[in-house]
N, C-alpha and C positions, 0 to 999 in steps of 0.2 A: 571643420571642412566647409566649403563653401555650394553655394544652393548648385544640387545637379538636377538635371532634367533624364539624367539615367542610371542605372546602377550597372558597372559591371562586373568581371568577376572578381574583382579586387574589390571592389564597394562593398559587395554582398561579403566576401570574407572579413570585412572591418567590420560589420555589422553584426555578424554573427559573434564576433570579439570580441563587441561592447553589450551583445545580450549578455553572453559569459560574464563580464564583467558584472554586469547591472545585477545579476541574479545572483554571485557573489556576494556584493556588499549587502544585498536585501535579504541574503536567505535565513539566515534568524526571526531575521522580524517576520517573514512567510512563513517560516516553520512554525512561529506562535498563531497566527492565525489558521494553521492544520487543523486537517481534517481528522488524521491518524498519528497527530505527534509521538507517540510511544509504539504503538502495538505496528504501526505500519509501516515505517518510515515517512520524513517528513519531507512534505511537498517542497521547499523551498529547496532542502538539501540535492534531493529527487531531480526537479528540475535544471541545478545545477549544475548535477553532474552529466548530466543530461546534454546539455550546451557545451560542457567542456568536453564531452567525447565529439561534438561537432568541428569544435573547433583542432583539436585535437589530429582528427582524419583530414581538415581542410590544410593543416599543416605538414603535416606527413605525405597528403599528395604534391603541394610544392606550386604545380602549375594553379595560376588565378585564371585560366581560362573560363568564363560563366559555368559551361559544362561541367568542367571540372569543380566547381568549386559548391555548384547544384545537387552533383552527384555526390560528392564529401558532405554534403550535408543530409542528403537523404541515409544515406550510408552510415554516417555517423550518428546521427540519432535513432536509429533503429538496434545499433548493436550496444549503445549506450545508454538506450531509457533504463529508466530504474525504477519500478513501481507504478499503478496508475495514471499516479501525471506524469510522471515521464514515459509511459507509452503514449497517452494524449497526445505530450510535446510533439513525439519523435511524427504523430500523424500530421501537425500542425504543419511542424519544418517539411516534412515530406510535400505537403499540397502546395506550399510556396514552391520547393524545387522543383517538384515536377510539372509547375506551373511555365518553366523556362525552358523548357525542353524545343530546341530547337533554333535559339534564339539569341544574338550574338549578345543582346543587353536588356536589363528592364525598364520600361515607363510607365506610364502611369496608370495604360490600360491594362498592361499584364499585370500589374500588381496588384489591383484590384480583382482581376480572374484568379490573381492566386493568391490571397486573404477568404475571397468566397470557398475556394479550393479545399483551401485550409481547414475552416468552418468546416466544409462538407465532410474532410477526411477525420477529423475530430469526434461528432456525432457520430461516425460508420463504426469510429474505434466503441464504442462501450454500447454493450450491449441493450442498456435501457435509459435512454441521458435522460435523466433530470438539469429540471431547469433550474437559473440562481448557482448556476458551475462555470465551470472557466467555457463551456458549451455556450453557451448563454453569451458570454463577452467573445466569442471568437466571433460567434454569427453576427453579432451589434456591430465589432468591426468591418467585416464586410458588407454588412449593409450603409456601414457611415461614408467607406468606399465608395459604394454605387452612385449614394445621393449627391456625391459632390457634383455642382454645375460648372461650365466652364469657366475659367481655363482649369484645363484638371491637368495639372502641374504634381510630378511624384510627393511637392509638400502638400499639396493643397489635400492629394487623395489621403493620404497618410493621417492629415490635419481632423480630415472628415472620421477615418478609421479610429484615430486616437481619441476625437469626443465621442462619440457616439461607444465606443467601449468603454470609457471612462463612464460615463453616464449607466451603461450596464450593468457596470460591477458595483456601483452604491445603489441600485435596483436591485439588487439581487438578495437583501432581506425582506425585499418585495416578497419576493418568489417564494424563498424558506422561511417562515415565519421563525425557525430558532434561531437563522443569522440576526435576525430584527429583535429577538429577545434577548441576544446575546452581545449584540451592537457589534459585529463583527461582516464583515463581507467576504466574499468565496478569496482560499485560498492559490489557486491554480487560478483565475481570474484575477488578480493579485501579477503574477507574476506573467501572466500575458501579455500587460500591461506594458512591461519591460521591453515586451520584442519591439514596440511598435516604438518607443523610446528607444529603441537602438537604434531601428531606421531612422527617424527622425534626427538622431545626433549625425548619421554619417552624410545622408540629403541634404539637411539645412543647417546642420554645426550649431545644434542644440543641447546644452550638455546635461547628459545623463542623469536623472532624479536621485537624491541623496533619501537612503533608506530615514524614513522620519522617526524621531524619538516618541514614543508612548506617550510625553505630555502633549507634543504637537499633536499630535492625532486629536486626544482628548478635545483641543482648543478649539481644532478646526470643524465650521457649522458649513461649510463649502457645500454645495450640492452634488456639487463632481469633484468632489474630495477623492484622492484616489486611495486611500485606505484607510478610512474611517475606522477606528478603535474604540469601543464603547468602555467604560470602566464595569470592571464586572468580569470580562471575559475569561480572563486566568482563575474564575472562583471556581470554576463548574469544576468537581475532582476526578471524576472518573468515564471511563472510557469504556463504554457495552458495546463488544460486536459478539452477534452469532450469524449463523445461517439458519434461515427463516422459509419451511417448506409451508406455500401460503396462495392460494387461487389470485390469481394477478389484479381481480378488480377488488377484493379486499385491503391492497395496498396503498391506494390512495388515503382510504378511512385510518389505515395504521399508522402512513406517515402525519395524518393529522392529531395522532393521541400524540407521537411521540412531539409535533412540534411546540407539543405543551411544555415539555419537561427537559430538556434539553436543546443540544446548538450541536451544529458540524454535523448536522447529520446526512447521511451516505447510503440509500436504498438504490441496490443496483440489482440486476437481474431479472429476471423473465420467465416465464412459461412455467411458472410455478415453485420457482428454485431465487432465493434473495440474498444478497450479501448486506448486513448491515449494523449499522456503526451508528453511536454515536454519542457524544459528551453530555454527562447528566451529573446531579447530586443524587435522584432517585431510579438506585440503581433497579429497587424492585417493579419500580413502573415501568421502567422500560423492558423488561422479560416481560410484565405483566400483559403488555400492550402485544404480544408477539402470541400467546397462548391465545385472544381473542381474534386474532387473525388466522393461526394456524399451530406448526409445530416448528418450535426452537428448535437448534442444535447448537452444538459446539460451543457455548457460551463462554464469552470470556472477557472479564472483568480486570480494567487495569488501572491504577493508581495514575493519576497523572503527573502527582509531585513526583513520584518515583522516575521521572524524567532524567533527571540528570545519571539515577545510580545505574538505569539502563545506558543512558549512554556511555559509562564506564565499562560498564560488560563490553557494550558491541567494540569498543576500542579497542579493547586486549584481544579479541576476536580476530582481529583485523590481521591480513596477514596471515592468515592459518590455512587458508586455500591449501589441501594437501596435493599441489603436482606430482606426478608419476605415480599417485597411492592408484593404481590400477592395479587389475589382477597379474600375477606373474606369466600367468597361462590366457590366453584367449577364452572367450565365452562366447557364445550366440548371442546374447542380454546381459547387460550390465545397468546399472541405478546408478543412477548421479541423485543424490541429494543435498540438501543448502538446511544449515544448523549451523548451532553457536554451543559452543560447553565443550570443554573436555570430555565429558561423561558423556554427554547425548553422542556427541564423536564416538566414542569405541563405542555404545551401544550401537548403532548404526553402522558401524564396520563390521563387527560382531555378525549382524544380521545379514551383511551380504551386501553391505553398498561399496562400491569401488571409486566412487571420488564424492569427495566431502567439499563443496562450497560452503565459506565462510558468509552466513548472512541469518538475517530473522528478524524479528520485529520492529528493529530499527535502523537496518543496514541491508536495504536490498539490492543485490548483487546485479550487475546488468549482465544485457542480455549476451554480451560478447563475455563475458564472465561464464557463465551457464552453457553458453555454446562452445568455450574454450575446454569444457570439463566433458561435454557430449562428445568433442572431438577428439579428445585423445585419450577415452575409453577403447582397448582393447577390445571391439567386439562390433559385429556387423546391424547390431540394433541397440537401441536403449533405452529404458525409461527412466523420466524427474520425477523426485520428488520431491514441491516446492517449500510445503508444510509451512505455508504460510500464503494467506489469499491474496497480496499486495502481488506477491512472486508470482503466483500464477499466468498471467498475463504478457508477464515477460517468458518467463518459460515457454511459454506457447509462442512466442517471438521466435525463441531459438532455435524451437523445435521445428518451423517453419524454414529458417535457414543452414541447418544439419547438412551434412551430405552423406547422410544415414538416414534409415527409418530412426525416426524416437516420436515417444510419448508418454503426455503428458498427465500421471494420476493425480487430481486437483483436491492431495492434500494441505489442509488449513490449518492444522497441525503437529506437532510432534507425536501426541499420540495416537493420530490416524498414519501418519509414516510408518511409523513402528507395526504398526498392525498390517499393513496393506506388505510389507513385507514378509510377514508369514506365508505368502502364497506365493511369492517372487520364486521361479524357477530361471536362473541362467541360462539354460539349454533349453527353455520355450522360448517363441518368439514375441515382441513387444506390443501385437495385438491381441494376446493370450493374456499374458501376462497384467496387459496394463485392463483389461477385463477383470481379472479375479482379483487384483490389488484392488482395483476401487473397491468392489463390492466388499472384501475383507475391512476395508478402512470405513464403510459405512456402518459398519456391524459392531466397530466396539462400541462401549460405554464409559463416558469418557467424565472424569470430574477433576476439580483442581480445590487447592487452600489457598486463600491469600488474605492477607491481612487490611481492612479497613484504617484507614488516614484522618476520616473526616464523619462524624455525626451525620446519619443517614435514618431511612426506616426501607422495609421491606416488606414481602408478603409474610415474613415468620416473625416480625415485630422491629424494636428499635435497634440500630446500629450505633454503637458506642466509638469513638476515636481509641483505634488498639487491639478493637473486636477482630476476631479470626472469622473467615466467611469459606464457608462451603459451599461451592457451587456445581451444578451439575449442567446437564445442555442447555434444561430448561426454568432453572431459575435458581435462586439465591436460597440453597437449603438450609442449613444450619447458620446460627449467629452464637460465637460462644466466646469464652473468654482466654482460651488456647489451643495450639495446633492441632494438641492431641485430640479435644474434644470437637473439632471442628470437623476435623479426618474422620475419625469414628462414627459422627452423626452422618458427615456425608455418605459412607461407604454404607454404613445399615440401610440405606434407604438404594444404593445404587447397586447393590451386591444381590444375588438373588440363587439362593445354596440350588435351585433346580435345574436352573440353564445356567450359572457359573461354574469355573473350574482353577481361574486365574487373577490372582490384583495383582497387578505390575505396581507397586511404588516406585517413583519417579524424585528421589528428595532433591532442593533447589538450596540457592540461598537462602537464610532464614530457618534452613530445618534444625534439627540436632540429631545427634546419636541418638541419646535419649527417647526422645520421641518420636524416631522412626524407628528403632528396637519394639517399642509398646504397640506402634500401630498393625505392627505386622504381627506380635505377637497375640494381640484383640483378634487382627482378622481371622488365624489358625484357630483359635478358641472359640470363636461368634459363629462360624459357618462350616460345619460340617463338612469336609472335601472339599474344600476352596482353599489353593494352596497362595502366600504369599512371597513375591519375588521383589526385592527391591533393587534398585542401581540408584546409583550417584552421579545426578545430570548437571547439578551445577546450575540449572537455570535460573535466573532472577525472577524476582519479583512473588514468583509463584513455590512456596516453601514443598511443596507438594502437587504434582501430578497423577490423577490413578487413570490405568487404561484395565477395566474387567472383559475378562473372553471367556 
């Protein structure tokens, strides 16, 4: 296309076309640079589905009028984010659109109010931004923006916007010391990148960056290289996120242990409550680093090579959305929840949920997904639940645009869902309700088995390639050399014959008959009035989940 001095609303809808595009061909190679490739869904995917729901709305409404096609973008990436970078996204595209508001086209000066916009609405989005994020390259662009001197020409400001962000996002192992140990740079900065390379291809007919092969990367010594690849980065195997209950100025010191020991790491949160994640080889350091801070929870350890076999899971998944599973009869309250398995499916129907969204660890469902299942719940209130922290955020998206009361109980997993349903009453309402659900969901005790990949150590000794690991909220309990022995060590230590009365076995991929027969039959034998209940969830990864009440 040839150099314009304005965008209108056709330009803006080609742009928004060729992000689609650009984030397309790139989103693998983004997704290897994730933050939460397995357990969260992956940023590059995230984000591009993200764009295609933009593009998507700007085509369905038809008209290129700026308005029109400002509003299709606000519109369509809000109902279309998918996981935290795609809420980010969805705040980015919003602060550009509603940057035109009023206005039959864009030049150089609005675009510039609406990059700083953008910025603005991006940090508003997450609750506690750390620096070295795609936060970090939205704001570099708008300031690269600003500085531009005359003539401020839509390439020239664009020009300014795209070095000065490029230059951000190879800064930003600056920032994390584990991207600089890791030689990688922020994921979601990565692909921000993208936007400003769209404008630029439809302004000044600049074509679009071709996603770089892994050896270029390696080659290139660029300073404003825009995705520097360190070798190394694919070794780190494992993947530690829990929720971290922790005095807020103790979090700076903790992100400094953990940027000892890992990369991608993800400390979100505030006022005393943290979400956090991150790629390590030592997985006991990283729970270890969390007990000198405060108190673990929900610990949850995942294989990264296991990457592909989950995304075989979430594909069969796909598609399973169960429309019309609402109740036959109206209710006051109804529960949407978002899971993956056959098994966790009927357990969760079982319990009283009335529509089952297909999503979880690595398929997070957008928000027009989640609000399509709040809306054609039979009932004049409702609560989600997301059972999975990536979801939460989008959840609270939907829940904002309902035309119902709902809310949102911000469970993180399967087996806080399961629990916070115990108290689920239909015929209460969803302020009552989404009350005693959380607090049920805060109250279990929660552990998992899964199986070691890779030669590790821990606080309970050495990790053998094949070793079974028991883990609880708050760290890496048993190391043993099979299921059975890894479940049973866990459970003596997480079971408690005084205040227990219940082990829910949870068998996954990887279990057996066999050895879920023994475990349950150990537990009736080991504890006194502690009765064991198994189901068959089907989930990967994790050959066993226990939830004790």
């Amino acid at each position: 296309m040839q150099n314009t001095e304005h965008l209108d609303g056709a330009a803006l809808a080609a742009a928004a076309a060729a992000f689609r595009d650009a984030l397309q061909s790139h989103r693998d190679f983004i997704d290897r640079l994730n933050v939460y490739p397995v357990p969260d869904g992956d940023t590059g995917t995230n984000m591009a589905l993200t764009a295609e729901s933009v593009v998507a709305e700007i085509e369905r409404q038809g008209d290129r009028e700026l308005a029109t096609v400002a509003g299709a973008m606000s519109y369509g990436s809000l109902m279309g984010a998918r996981g935290n970078s795609g809420v980010i996204l969805s705040q980015i595209m919003r602060g550009l659109a509603d940057s035109t508001k009023g206005l039959p086209s864009v030049d150089a000066e609005v675009l510039a109010a609406g990059l700083r916009r953008a910025a603005d609405e991006a940090y508003r989005a997450v609750q506690n931004p750390v620096e070295g994020t795609i936060l970090t390259v939205a704001r570099a662009a708008a300031d690269g923006a600003a500085a531009v001197g005359a003539p401020r020409t839509l390439a020239r400001v664009l020009e300014g916007a795209r070095e000065e962000a490029g230059s951000a996002l190879a800064r930003t192992p600056d920032l994390l010391p584990v991207l600089r140990d890791a030689g990688v740079v922020d994921s979601g900065g990565t692909g921000y990148l993208l936007l400003l390379d769209a404008l630029l291809h439809v302004v000044d007919g600049r074509p679009l960056p071709e996603a770089p092969t892994v050896a270029a990367k390696r080659e290139s010594e660029q300073a404003n290289v825009d995705l520097p690849l360190a070798p190394g980065v694919a070794d780190l195997r494992y993947e530690v996120m829990y929720l971290l209950e922790a005095p807020d100025e103790l979090i700076p010191p903790f992100r400094s242990v953990w940027a000892g020991i890992g990369d991608s790491i993800v400390v979100v949160g505030g006022d005393g409550l943290w979400n956090c994640h991150i790629h390590t080889d030592d997985i006991g350091a990283a729970i270890e680093a969390a007990l000198a801070a405060g108190r673990p929870r929900r610990i949850r350890v995942t294989d990264l090579r296991e990457e592909v076999e989950e995304e075989r899971w979430v594909r069969a998944a796909q598609g399973t959305e169960a429309a019309g599973e609402g109740p036959e009869e109206p209710v006051r309250c109804s529960v949407v929840a978002v899971c993956n398995g056959d098994g966790i499916r009927r357990i969760f129907r079982s319990l009283g949920v009335h529509h089952v969204i297909a999503g979880g660890p690595s398929m997070n469902p957008s928000t027009a997904a989640i609000l399509k299942a709040i809306e054609a719940a039979n009932s004049e209130q409702v609560v989600v639940l997301p059972n999975n922290k990536n979801i939460i955020p989008v959840a609270l998206q939907a829940a904002k645009k309902a035309g119902k009361p709902v809310r949102v109980v911000p469970t993180k997993g399967i087996q806080e869902g399961f629990a916070a349903l115990l108290e689920y009453d239909p015929e209460g309402d969803a302020d009552a309700n989404s009350e005693l659900m959380s607090g049920s969901a805060l109250r279990v005790v929660a552990g998992e088995v899964t199986r070691a990949v890779r030669p590790s150590r821990c606080e309970v000794g050495p990790i053998r390639e094949g070793d079974y690991l028991g883990i609880s909220r708050e760290r890496i309990e048993v190391v043993a050399d099979g299921a059975f022995a890894a479940a049973t060590g866990l459970l003596g230590l997480l079971v408690d014959p005084a205040r227990h009365d219940i082990v829910t076995i949870i068998a996954g991929e990887g279990s057996t008959v066999a050895d879920t027969r023994r475990i349950s039959q150990w537990v009736n034998e080991t504890f006194s009035g502690v009765e064991a209940e198994v189901h068959q969830g089907g989930q990967p990864l994790y050959p066993y989940l226990f939830s004790v009440e």
